[in-house]
C-alpha positions in Angstrom: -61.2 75.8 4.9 -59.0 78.5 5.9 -55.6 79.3 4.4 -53.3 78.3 7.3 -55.2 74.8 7.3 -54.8 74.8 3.5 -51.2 76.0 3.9 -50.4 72.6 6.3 -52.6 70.5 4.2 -49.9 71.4 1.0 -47.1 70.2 3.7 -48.2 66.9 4.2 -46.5 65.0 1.1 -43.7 66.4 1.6 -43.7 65.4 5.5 -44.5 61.9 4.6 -41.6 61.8 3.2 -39.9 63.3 5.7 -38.7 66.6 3.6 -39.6 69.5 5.9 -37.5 71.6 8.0 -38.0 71.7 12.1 -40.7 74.4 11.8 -42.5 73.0 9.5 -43.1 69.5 11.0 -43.9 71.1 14.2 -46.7 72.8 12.3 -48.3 69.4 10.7 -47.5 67.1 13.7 -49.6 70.0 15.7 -52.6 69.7 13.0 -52.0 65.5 13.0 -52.9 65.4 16.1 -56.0 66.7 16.7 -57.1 66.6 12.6 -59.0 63.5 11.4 -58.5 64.6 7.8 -55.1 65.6 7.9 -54.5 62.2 9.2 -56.4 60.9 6.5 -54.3 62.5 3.6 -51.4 61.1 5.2 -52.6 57.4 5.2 -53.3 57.6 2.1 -49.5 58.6 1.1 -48.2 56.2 2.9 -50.3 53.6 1.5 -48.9 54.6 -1.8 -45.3 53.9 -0.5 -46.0 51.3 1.2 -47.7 49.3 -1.9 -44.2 50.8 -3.7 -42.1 49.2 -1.4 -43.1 45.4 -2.1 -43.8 45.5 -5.2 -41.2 44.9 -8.5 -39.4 48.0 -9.6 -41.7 50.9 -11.5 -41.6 50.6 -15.3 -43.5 53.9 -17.1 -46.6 54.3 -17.0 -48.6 54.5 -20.3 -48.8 58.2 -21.3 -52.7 57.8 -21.2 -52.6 56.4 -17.7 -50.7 59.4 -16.4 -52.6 62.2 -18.4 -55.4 60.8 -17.2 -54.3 60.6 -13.5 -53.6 64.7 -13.9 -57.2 64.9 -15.3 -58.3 63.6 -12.0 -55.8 65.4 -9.7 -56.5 68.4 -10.7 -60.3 68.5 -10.8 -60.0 66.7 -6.8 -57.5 69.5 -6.4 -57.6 73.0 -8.3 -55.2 75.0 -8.1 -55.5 77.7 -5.3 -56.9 81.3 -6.3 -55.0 83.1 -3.6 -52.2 85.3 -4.6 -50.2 85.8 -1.3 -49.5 82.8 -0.6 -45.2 82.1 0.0 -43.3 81.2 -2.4 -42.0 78.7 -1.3 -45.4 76.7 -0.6 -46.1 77.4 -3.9 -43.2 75.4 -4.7 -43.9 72.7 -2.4 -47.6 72.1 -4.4 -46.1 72.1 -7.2 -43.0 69.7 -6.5 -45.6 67.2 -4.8 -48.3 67.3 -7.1 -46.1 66.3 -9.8 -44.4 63.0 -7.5 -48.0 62.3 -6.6 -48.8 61.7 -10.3 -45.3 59.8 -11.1 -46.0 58.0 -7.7 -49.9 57.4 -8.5 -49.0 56.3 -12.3 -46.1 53.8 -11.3 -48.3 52.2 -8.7 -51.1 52.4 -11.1 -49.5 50.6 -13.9 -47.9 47.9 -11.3 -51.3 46.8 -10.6 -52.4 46.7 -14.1 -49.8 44.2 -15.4 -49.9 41.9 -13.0 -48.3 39.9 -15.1 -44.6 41.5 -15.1 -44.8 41.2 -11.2 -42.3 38.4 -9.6 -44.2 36.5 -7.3 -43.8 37.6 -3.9 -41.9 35.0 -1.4 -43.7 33.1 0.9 -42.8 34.6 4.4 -43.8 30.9 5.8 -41.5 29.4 3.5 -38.5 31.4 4.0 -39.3 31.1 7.5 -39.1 27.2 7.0 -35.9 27.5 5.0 -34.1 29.4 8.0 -34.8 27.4 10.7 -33.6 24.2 8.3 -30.1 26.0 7.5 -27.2 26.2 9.6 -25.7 29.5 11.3 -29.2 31.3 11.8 -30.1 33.3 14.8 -33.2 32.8 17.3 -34.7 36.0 18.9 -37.7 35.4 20.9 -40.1 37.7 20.6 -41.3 40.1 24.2 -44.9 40.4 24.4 -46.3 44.0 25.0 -48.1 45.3 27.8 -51.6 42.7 28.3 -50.5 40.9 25.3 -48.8 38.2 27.6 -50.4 35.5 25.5 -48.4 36.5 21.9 -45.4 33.9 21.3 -42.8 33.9 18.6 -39.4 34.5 17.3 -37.4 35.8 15.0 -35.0 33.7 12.8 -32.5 35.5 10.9 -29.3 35.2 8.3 -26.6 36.9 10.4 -25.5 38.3 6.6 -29.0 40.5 6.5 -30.2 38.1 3.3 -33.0 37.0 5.3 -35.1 37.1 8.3 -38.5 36.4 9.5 -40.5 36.8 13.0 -42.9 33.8 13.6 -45.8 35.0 15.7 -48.7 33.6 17.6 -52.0 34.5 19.0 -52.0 38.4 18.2 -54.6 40.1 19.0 -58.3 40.9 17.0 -57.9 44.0 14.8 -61.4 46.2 14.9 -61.6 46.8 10.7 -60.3 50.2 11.1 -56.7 48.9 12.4 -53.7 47.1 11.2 -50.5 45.9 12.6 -47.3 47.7 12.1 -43.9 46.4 12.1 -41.3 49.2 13.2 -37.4 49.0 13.1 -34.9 50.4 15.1 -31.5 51.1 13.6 -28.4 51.2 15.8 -28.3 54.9 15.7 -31.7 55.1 17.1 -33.6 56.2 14.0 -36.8 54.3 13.5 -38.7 53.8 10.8 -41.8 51.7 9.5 -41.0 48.1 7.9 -44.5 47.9 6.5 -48.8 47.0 7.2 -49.5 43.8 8.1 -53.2 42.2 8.8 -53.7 38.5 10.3 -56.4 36.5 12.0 -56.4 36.0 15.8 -55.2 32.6 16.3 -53.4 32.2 12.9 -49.8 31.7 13.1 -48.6 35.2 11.2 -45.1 35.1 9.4 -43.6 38.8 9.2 -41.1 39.2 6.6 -38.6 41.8 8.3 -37.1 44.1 5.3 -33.3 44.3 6.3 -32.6 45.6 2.5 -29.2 43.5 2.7 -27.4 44.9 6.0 -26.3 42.6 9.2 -28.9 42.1 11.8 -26.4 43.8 14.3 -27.4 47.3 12.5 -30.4 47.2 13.7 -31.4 47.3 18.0 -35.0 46.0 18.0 -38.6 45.7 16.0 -41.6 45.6 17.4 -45.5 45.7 16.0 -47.7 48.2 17.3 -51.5 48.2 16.1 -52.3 51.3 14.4 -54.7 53.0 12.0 -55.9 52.0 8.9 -53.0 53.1 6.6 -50.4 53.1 9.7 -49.1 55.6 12.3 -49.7 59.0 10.9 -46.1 59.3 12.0 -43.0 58.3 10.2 -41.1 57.5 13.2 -42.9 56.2 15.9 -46.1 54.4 16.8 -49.4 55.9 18.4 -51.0 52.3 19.3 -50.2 49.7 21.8 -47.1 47.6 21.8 -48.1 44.1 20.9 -44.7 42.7 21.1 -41.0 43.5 20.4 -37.6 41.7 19.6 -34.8 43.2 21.0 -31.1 42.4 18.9 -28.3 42.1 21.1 -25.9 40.4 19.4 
């Protein structure tokens, strides 16, 4: 591997989370594009966040679980020989390496103690529980492009506590795919709401993370099939639209 693929390679945490400048995004959206691996070491970030997201909040991690996390960090990754490399991506491998393992270790010990988890409500239910309360909002759903047969809604708390789309007959996922809900903010920024599998002909119940703000902040979601792990990109889809809800309240 060459330097300059190395160099981009050392990028790629921090673009997952959406930390470069202009330049440097440029730079690892130009090697996404046409790099299977680089898009590999990005799905497997955001599968890491993406676990993080729906699960409790991180306790510490047992200082053996993280020493040993290092251990294996560092033999998968040495430490580069070369001497002229900037500064500043020195910086960058260092900085990341060391979230990597915090990240890893919290994630890590979530998994391992099940136990201190709070279950995780039942999309179906809350679904059930909107529809039987007073006040809510219906959004039908707008099938994609040849995905005329996917029907659904959304029901939402107009207070941002809740909402949920109900969705039928999406389409078969090849192993290697996943659906992904995306939102759309008011001020146009769009960002992933999480992975979602379901079989074709199973009615799928989406829980849609509003994180406590009014439905009106937001102008639209949609699901788009995508890789295993997601979009290699933060802020927009590379699959087909299967369907998308449009808030105009």
């Amino acid at each position: 591997m060459n330097d300059n693929k190395q160099a981009l390679y050392d990028l790629i945490p921090a673009y997952a989370l959406d930390a470069l400048d202009p330049e440097e995004r440029a730079a690892v959206e130009s090697q996404l594009d046409t790099d299977p691996e680089a898009q590999r070491l990005l799905a497997e970030y955001r599968q890491v966040a993406e676990l993080l997201v729906y699960t409790a909040p991180a306790r510490p991690a047992p200082p053996q679980l993280a020493d040993d996390l290092r251990r294996r960090l560092a033999a998968q990754h040495p430490r580069p020989t070369r001497t002229a490399a900037p500064a500043r991506r020195r910086q960058y491998r260092a900085l990341w390496l060391a979230a990597a393992v915090v990240t890893l270790a919290a994630a890590a010990a979530l998994l391992l103690r099940p136990a201190l988890m709070p279950p995780a409500p039942d999309p179906a239910q809350a679904f059930a529980t909107l529809t039987a309360s007073q006040n809510v909002l219906h959004i039908p759903i707008a099938p994609g492009e040849g995905q005329e047969v996917v029907t659904g809604e959304l029901v939402a708390a107009p207070d941002g506590t809740l909402a949920v789309i109900r969705v039928e007959s999406l389409p078969a996922l090849s192993p290697d795919q996943t659906f992904q809900l995306w939102m759309r903010e008011a001020d146009g920024d769009v960002y992933s709401g999480g992975l979602f599998r379901a079989a074709p002909g199973d009615v799928a119940y989406i829980p849609v993370p509003l994180e406590g703000r009014p439905l009106d902040s937001f102008v639209g979601f949609g699901v788009s099939i995508e890789p295993a792990g997601g979009s290699p990109y933060p802020d927009r889809p590379t699959g087909p639209r299967v369907f998308a809800v449009t808030v105009d309240l």
